[in-house]
C-alpha positions in Angstrom: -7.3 -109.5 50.8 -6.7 -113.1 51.6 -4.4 -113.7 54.8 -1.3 -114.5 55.0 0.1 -112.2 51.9 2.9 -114.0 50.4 5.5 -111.1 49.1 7.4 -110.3 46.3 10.1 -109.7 48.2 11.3 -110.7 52.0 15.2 -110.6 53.1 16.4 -113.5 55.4 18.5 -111.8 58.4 18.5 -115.3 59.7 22.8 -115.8 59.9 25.0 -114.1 61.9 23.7 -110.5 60.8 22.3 -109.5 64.6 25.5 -110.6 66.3 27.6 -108.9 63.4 25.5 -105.3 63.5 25.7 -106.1 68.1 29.4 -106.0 67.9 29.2 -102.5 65.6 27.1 -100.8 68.9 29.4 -102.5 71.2 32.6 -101.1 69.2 31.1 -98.2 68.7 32.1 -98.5 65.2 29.2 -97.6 63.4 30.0 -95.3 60.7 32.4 -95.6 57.6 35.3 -96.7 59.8 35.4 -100.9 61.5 36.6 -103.8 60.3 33.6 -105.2 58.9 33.7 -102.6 55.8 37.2 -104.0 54.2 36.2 -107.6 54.8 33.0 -107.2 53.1 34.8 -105.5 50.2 37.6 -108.5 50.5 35.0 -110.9 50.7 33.0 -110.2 47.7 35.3 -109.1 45.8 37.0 -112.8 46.2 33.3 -114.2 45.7 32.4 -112.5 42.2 36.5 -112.9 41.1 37.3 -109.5 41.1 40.4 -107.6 41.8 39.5 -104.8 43.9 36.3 -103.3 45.4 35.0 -99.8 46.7 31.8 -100.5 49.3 29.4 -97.3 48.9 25.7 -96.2 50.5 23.7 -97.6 47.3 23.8 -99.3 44.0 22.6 -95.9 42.0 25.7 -94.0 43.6 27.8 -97.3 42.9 26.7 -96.8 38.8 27.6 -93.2 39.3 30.7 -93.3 40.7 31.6 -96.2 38.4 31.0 -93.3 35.9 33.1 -90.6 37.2 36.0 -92.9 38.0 36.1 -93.6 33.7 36.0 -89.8 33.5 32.3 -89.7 31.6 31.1 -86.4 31.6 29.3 -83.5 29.6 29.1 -84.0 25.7 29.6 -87.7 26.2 27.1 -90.4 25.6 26.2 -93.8 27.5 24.3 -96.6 25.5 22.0 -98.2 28.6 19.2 -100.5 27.7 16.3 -98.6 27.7 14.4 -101.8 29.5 16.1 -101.6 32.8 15.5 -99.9 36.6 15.8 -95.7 36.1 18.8 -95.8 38.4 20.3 -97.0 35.3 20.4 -94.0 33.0 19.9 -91.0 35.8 23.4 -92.4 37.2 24.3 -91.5 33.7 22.4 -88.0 33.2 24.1 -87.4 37.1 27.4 -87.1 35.7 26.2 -84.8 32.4 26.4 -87.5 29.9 23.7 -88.2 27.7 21.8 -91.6 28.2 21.1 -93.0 24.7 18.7 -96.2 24.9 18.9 -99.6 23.3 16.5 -102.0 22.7 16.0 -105.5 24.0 16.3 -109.4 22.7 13.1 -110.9 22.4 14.9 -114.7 24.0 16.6 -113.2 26.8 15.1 -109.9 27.6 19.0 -108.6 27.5 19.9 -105.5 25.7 20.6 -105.8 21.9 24.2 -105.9 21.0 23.0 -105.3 16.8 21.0 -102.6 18.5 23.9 -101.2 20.2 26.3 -100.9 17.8 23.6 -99.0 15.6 23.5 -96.3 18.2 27.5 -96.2 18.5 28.6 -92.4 17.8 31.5 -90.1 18.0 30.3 -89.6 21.4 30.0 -92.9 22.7 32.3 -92.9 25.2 30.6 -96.7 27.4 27.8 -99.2 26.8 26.1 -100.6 30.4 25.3 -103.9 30.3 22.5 -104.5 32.7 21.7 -107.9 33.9 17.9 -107.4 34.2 16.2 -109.6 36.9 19.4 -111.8 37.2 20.2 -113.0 33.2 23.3 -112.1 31.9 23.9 -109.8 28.5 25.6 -111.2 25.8 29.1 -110.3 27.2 30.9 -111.5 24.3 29.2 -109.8 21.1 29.2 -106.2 23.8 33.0 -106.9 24.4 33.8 -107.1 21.0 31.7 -103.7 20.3 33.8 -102.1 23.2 36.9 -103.5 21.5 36.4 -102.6 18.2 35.2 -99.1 18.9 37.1 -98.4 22.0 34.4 -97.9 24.3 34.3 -98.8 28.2 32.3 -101.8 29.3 30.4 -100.9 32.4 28.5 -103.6 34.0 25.3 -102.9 36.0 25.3 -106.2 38.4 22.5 -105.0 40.9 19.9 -107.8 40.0 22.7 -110.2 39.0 24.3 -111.5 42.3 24.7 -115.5 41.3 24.4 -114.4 37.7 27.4 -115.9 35.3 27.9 -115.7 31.5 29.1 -119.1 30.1 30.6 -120.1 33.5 32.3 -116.5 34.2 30.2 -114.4 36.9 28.8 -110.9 36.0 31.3 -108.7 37.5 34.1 -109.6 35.6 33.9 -108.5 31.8 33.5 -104.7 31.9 36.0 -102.3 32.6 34.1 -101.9 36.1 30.7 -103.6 37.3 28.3 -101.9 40.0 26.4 -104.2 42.8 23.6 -103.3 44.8 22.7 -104.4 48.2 18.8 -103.2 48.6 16.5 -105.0 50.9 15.0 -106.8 47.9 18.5 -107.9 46.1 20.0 -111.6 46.7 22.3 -110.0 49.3 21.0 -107.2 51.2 22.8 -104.5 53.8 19.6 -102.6 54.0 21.1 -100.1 51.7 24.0 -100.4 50.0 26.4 -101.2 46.7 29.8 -101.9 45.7 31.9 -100.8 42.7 34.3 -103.5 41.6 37.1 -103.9 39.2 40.4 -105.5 38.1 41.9 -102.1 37.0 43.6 -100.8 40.8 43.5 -97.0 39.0 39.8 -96.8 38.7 39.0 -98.6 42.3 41.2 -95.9 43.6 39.7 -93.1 41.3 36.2 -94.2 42.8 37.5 -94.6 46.5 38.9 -91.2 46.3 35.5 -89.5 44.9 33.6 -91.9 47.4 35.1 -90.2 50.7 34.6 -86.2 49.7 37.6 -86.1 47.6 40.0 -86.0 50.8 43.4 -86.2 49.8 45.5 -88.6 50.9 48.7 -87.0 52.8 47.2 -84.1 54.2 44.3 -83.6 56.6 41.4 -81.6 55.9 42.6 -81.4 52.9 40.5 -81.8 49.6 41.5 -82.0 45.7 38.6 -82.9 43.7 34.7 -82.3 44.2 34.2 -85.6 45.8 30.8 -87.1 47.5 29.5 -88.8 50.6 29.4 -92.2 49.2 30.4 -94.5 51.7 29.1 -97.3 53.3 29.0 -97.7 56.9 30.3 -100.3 59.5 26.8 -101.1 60.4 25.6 -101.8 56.5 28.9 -104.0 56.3 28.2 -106.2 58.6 25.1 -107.1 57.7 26.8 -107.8 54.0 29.8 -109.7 55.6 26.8 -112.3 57.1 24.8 -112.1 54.1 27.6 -112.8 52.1 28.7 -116.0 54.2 25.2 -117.4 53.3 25.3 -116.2 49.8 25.6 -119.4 47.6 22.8 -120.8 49.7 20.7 -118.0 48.8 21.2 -118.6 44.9 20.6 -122.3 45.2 16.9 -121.3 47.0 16.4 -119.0 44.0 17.0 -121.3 41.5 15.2 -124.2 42.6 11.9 -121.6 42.9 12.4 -120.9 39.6 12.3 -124.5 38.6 9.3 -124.9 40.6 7.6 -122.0 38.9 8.5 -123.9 35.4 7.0 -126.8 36.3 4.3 -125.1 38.4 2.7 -122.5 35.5 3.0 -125.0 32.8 -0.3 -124.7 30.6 -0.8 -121.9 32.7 -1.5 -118.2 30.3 1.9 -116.7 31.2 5.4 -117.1 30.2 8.5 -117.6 32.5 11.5 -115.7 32.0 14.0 -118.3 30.4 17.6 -119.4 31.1 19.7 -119.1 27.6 22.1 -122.3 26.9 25.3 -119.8 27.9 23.7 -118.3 30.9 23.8 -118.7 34.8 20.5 -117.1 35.8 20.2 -115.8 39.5 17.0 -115.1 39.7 16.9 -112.0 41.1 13.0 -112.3 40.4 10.9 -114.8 38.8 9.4 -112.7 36.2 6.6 -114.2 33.8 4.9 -112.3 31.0 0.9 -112.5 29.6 0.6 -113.1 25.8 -1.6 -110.0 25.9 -0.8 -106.8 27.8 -4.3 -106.2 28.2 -4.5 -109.5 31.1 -1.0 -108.2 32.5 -3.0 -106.0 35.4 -5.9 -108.2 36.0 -3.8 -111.2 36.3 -1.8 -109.0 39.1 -5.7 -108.0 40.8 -6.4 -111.5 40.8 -2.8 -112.6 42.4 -3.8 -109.6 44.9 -7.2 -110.8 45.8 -5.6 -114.2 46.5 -3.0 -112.8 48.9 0.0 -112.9 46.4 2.3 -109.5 46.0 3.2 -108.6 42.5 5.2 -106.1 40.9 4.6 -104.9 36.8 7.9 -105.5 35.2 10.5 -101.7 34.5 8.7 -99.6 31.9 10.8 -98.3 29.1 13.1 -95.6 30.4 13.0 -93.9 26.8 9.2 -93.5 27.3 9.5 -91.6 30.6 8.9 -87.8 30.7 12.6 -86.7 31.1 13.7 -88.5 28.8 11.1 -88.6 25.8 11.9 -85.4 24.3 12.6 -87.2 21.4 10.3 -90.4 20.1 11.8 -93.5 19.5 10.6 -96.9 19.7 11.8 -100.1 21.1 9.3 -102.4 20.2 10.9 -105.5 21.9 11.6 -104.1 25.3 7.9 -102.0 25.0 6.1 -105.6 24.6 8.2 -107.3 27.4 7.4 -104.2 29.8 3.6 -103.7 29.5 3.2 -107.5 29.5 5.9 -108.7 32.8 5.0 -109.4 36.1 7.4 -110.2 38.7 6.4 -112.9 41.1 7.3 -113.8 44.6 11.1 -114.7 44.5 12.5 -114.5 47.9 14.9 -117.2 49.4 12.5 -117.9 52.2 9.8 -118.7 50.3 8.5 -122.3 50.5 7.6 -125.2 47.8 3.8 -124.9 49.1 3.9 -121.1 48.5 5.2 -121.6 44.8 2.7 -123.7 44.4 0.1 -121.5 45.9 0.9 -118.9 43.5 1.3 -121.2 40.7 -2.4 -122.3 41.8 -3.7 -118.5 41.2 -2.2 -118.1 38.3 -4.1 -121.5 36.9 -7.4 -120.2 38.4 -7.4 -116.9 37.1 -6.9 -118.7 33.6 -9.4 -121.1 34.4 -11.6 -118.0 35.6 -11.0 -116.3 31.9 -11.6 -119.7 29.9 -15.3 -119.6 31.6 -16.0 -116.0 31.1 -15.0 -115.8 27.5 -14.6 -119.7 26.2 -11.7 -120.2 23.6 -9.3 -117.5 25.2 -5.9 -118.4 25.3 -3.7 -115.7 26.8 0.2 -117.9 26.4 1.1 -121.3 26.0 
C-alpha cells in the first residue's frame, strides 16, 4: 500500500484535552465523580439547546437508557430505520421490545415517514429518527406521526453533532435524543454518549437507571434494576475540550464536503446531498457507485492508493437475528450495497481531498480504458 494512508477517520486531541484529562490524575478524580462530568453535560446541553442532559459510557447504552426512561419494554414495538448502525435496533431488542424496520428516502437517505406510518401498530409504542452520516430526518412529517398516533419521538443524534433541521439542531424534536462520543464522531471522549431532553422526568428516570438504580436518600440502598452507565471524569474532560472546539470542527467538515462536490464532479460516484431544509454535519462524506458491482473495487483501488474506506451500514432487516421474517427495503438495500464512506476527519487537508478526489477520477479513468463506454454515475 501507498505511504502515507490517509484515514477514514482521525480525532484531533489538539485543544485543551491533555491538560483537562492532567488535572483528572492530579485530582485524583478519575471516575464518575469531578467537576468536568456536570460541565460537560451543562455545556452541551446549552450547545444543542436542550434542557437537561445525563453523560453515560457510550452512545448504544445512551439509546438504551433513552428507552427504559420512556418505559419501552416487552410486547412493545420500536419503528428504527432499517438503514442505520446495529446499535440502533439491539438498544431496542436490549430492553424486550421488538425493532420493526423502515425503509429509506431515495433524496436524503433518511428513514421514510410514508413508510413509517405503514408499519404503525397497536404496539407501536416510539419511532427513532436516526440522522445517518450527519443529515437530518424529516422531523416535521415524523412529529406529526408521533402526534397523531401518540407515539414517543426518540432521536438517535450519534452521527449528527452540527446536524440541524430547518435551522433547529437534531436534539431537540423528540421526546429524548441520544449522542455518541466515539473516537470517530465530530466530538470524541474516547468512549462515550449523552442522553438529552427538555422533559426533567425522563433525564431523572435515565440518571437514576444510569448509576445502578441507587436511591436517592438512603445509602446502599437500591430500588430499581439499574446499570453501570456512567461516564467518567476522565472521558469528560476530554468532551468539555472537545466541546470548546466543537463549531470549529463542523465548519472543517463542511468545507471537506464542499471540496468533495467540487472535487468528484464527472467523477462515477455520487455524493451524499444536503436537502433545501437541512443542516448537514457531515459526520462522513459518504458517496455511492451507480452500480453495486464497482462499490468494492472502487474501495480496492482507494486502498491501493493509500486512501481508507469504509462500505456504507448494511440493512439491519437483512442481518441474521433479525431476518426471521423477509422483507424488503429496496431503497435503503440500493443505497447500502452501493455507499462508500470517504475520509471525513477535521484534520484532514484541501491537498488530501484532492488526493482522494484524484483516485476516485483514475479509477474511472482506469474502467473507461478497460471497458470503453462504461459509465458507473454522473
Amino acid at each position: 500500500m501507498n505511504e502515507p494512508l490517509i484515514p477514514v477517520y482521525r480525532p484531533d486531541l489538539g485543544g485543551n484535552e491533555k491538560a483537562y484529562v492532567m488535572e483528572c490524575l492530579e485530582s485524583t478524580w478519575i471516575s464518575s465523580k469531578g467537576r468536568f462530568i456536570a460541565e460537560f453535560e451543562q455545556g452541551f446541553a446549552r450547545r444543542v439547546g436542550a434542557a437537561h442532559a445525563a453523560s453515560v459510557c457510550n452512545g448504544t447504552v445512551a439509546l438504551h437508557l433513552a428507552l427504559v426512561a420512556l418505559g419501552i419494554g416487552p410486547g412493545d414495538e420500536v419503528i428504527v430505520p432499517t438503514l442505520t448502525y446495529i446499535a440502533s435496533a439491539n438498544a431496542v431488542a436490549y430492553t424486550g421490545a421488538t425493532p420493526v424496520f423502515a425503509d429509506s428516502l431515495a433524496a436524503t437517505w433518511q428513514i421514510d415517514p410514508e413508510d413509517v406510518a405503514r408499519k404503525i401498530t397497536p404496539r407501536t409504542k416510539a419511532i427513532m429518527a436516526v440522522h445517518l452520516y450527519g443529515h437530518p430526518c424529516d422531523m416535521d412529517a415524523l412529529a406529526a406521526l408521533c402526534r397523531s398516533h401518540r407515539l414517543f419521538l426518540v432521536e438517535d443524534c450519534a452521527e449528527a453533532i452540527g446536524t440541524a433541521y430547518k435551522g433547529r439542531n437534531a436534539g431537540t424534536f423528540g421526546d429524548v435524543a441520544t449522542f455518541s462520543f466515539f473516537g470517530n464522531k465530530t466530538l470524541t471522549t474516547g468512549e462515550g454518549g449523552m442522553v438529552l431532553s427538555s422533559d426533567r422526568t425522563i433525564i431523572e428516570r435515565a440518571r437514576h437507571f444510569r448509576g445502578q438504580g441507587l436511591a436517592a436518600h438512603r445509602e446502599y440502598w437500591h430500588d430499581v434494576v439499574g446499570f453501570n452507565y456512567r461516564m467518567t471524569n476522565i472521558c469528560a474532560a476530554l468532551g468539555l475540550a472537545q466541546l470548546e472546539r466543537l463549531d470549529g470542527f463542523v465548519e472543517r467538515k463542511r468545507q471537506i464536503a464542499a471540496l468533495y462536490r467540487a472535487g468528484l464532479r464527472g467523477a462515477p460516484v455520487t455524493v451524499h446531498a444536503e436537502a433545501a431544509e437541512a443542516t448537514h454535519g457531515y459526520w462522513m462524506v459518504t458517496v455511492l457507485v451507480d452500480d453495486p458491482a464497482e462499490r468494492d473495487a472502487l474501495r480496492r483501488h482507494l486502498s491501493e492508493h493509500g486512501i481508507e474506506t469504509r462500505p456504507a451500514f448494511n440493512p439491519v432487516h437483512t442481518m441474521p437475528m433479525y431476518s426471521h421474517r423477509f422483507q424488503r427495503n429496496p431503497v435503503a438495500e440500493g443505497i447500502a450495497w452501493r455507499g462508500i464512506n470517504l475520509p471525513s476527519f477535521p484534520g484532514l487537508s484541501d491537498a488530501e481531498v484532492g488526493l482522494v478526489c484524484a483516485a476516485v477520477h483514475g479509477y474511472s479513468g482506469e474502467q473507461a480504458t478497460r471497458r470503453p463506454g462504461l459509465a458507473l454515475a454522473a
